[in-house]
N, C-alpha and C positions, 0 to 999 in steps of 0.2 A: 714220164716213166713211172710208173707203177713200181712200189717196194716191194721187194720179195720174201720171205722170214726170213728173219734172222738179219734185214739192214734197215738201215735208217739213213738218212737224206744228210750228209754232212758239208757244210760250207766249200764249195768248189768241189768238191770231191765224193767216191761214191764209196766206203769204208763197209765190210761186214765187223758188225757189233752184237751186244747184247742186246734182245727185242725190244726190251722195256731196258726206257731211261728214265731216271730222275731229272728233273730241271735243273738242279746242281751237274749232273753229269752231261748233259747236254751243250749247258754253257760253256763247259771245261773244254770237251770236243772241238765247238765251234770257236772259242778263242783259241786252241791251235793253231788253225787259218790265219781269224783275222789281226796275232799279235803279231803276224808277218809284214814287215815293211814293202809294200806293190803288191800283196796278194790281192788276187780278184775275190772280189765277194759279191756275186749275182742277186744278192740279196737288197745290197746299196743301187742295181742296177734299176732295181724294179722299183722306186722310189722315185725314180724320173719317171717311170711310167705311169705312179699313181698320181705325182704331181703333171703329169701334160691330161690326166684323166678329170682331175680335178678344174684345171682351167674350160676345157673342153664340159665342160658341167655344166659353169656359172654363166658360160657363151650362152649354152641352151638353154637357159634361166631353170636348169635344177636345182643346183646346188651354187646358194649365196655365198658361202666362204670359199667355191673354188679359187678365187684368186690367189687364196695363200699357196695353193700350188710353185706358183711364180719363184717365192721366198724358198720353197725347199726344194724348188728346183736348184737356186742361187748357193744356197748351204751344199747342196752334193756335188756342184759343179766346186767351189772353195776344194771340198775333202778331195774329189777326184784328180784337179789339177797338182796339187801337192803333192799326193800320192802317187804320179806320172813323173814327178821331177824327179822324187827321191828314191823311184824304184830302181831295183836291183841291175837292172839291164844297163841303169846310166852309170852304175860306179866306176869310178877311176877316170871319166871323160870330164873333160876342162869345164869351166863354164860356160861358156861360148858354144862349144858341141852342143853340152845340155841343153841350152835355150834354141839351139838352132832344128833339132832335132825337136823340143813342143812344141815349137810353132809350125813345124813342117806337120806332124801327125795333127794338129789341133786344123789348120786349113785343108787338110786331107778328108779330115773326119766331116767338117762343116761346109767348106766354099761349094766341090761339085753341085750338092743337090741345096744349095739355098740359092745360087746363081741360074741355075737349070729352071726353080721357079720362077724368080724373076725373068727370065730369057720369056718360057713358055706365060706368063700375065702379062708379060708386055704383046705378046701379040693377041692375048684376048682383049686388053682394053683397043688396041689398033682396029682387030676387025669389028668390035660392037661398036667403035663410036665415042669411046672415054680416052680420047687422045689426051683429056686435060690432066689424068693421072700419072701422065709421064714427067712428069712434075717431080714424085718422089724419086725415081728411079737414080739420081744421081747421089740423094741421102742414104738409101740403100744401096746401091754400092762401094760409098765409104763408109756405110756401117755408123752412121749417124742419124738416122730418122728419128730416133729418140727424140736428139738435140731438135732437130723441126716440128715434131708435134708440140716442142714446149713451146718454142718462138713463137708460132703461130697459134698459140691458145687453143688447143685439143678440145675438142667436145666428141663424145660418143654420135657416131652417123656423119660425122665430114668428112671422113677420110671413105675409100673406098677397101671393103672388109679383104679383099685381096690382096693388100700391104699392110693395114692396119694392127695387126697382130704380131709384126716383123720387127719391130721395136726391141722388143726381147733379146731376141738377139743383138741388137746394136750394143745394149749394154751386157750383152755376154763376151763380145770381141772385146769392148774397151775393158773390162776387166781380164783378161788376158793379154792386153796389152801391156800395163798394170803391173800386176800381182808377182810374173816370173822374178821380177828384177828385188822385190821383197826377200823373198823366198831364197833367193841364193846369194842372201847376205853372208856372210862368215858365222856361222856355231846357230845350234838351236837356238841361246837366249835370245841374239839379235834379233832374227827371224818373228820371232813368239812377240817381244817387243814391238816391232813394227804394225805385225799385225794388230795386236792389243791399243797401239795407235789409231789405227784405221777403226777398232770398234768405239773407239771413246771421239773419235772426230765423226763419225756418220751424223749422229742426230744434228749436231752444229751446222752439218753441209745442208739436211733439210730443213733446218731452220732457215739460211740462208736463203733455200732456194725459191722457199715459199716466199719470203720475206721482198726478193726480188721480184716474181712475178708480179707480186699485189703491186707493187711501186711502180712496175709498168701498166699497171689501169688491167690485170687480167682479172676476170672474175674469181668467185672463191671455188667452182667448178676446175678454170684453168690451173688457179695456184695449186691444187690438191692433183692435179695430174701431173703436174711441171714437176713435185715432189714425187711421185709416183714413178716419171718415168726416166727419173736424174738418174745415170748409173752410181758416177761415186756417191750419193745420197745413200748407197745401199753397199755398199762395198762392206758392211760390217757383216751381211750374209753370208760374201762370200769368204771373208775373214775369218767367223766362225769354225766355218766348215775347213779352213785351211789349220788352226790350230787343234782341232780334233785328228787330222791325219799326221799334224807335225807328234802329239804324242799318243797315236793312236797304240801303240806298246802297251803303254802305262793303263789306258782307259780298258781296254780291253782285256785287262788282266785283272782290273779292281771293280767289280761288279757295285761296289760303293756311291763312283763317280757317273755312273749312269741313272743310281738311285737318288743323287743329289741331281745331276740334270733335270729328271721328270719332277723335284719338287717344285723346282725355281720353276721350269718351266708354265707348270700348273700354277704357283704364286702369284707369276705377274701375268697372266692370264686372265687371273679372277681380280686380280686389285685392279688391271687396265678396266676392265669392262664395270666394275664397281664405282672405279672413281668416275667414269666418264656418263655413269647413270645417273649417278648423283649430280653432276653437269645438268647433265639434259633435263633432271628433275628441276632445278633450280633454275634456268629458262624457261622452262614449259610453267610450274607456277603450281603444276598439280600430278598427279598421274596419272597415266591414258601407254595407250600401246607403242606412241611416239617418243617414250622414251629411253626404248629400247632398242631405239634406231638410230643411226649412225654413230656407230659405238666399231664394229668391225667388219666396217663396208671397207673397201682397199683405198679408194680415191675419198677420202675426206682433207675437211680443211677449217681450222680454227680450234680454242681452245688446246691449244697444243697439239693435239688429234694426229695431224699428219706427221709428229716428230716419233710418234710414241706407239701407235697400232702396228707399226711392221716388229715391233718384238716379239710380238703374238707369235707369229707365223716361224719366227727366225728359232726363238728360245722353244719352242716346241718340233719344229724340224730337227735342231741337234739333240735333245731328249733322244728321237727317233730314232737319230742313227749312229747315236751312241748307244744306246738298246739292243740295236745291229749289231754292234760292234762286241759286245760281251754276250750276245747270244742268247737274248732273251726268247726263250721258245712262242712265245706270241707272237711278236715283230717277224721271228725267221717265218712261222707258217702265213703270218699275212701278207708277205712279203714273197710267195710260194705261189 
């Protein structure tokens, strides 16, 4: 829809204003909206669709860091669920309602059409001839293929690209499994706590995970996927994103805490990719263009590599959409 004079575009809503705003008056506007507990903000919506744009990139070999798509996908799915439990609609209802009532819209919203493809691939691999793919089919519908691409040592081109992808989702259920039973701990601190748990235990689970693959004889290929496609190895993603919606009030009201976001997020950006150069510098022996590789490919593995590159993607996703969140007029128009 096209603006008319005299309006401007406001967070959910279509508001007549004054033509011209200042960015200070802008922000102020849109934190109306978003210091609302459950408000929608189509803003945070379009953020899954730059992240499935982004994957959809690196598939096509455009763009090499689309995999961080994945991560902030993981971050907005944390802020979303949070914000579904503690929306307006559910007050006053037990615990037990609350959960029974996410798990019903969250299978609503996913099983029909993630079941509907598996139905419709299962009868393409039948009539082509790839009856051996019916293999996954029972990983995929308990929503564990994850777990089998680790067991069985994942290599890029084994699997068949019509399941291959479907992983994602295994560890978007198991973290929805998960996360409600956090979240509706008694009082904010507990909540905030736990989560704060889950981010200071991730890197340990991918240490662990790597740590196990190699011990079972997988190559350094398999161990860097096995971490890759571990859900709780990442569960601090979606931790993150659940503690930006537990005080998304507060953030959204101090444009400070979004300006301290973007620094960190920028900080360990450049120190991961700094120190990891200086690595590759000191293997390699000299300098050449190879040392500027494997620094933030998504599957790596060794030198610490695989515990440490998903902050990249994570600490820059919540920069993002706590950016969103206090209404910085770039993010809302790119976001537009």
């Amino acid at each position: 829809m096209d603006l008319q004079p005299g309006q401007t575009r406001r967070i959910g809503e279509w508001s007549t204003i004054s033509p011209v705003l200042s960015p200070a008056t802008f922000a102020e506007q849109a934190s109306a909206v978003t210091t609302v507990p459950g408000a929608y903000v189509p803003e945070i919506d379009a953020l899954r669709c730059l992240a499935m744009t982004a994957v959809i990139a690196i598939h096509c070999g455009l763009f090499p860091l689309g995999w961080m798509g994945v991560w902030l996908f993981f971050v907005v799915s944390g802020f979303a669920v949070t914000t579904s439990l503690f929306s307006a609609k559910h007050a006053g209802r037990g615990t037990w309602s609350r959960m029974g009532t996410f798990f019903a819209r969250r299978a609503l919203r996913i099983w029909p059409v993630y079941f509907a493809f598996i139905a419709v691939s299962v009868a393409f691999v039948l009539t082509f001839g790839k009856a051996s793919e019916l293999a996954e089919v029972p990983w995929l519908l308990t929503f564990t293929q994850n777990i089998k691409m680790i067991i069985e040592t994942y290599a890029p081109g084994t699997y068949w690209e019509g399941f291959a992808h479907l992983w994602t989702i295994s560890v978007e259920q198991q973290f929805y499994l998960v996360f409600p039973f956090l979240l509706l701990l008694p009082g904010r601190s507990s909540r905030s706590l736990a989560l704060i748990a889950v981010i200071c235990a991730a890197p340990l689970v991918r240490y662990a995970t790597g740590a196990w693959s190699v011990s079972h004889g997988h190559d350094a290929l398999s161990a860097a996927f096995a971490v890759y496609a571990f859900g709780p190895g990442h569960f601090d993603a979606f931790a993150a994103g659940s503690l930006i919606a537990l005080f998304r009030k507060e953030i959204a009201a101090n444009l400070r805490y979004a300006q301290i976001a973007g620094v960190i997020a920028l900080g360990v950006s450049a120190l991961y990719v700094l120190a990891y150069a200086v690595v590759n510098l000191q293997l390699a022996g000299h300098f050449s263009v190879g040392v500027l590789r494997n620094i933030l490919s998504g599957i790596l593995y060794g030198q610490g590599r695989e515990i440490w590159v998903y902050y990249v993607p994570v600490s820059l996703s919540v920069a993002v959409l706590m950016g969103i969140l206090v209404g910085k007029p770039s993010l809302l128009r790119l976001c537009r």
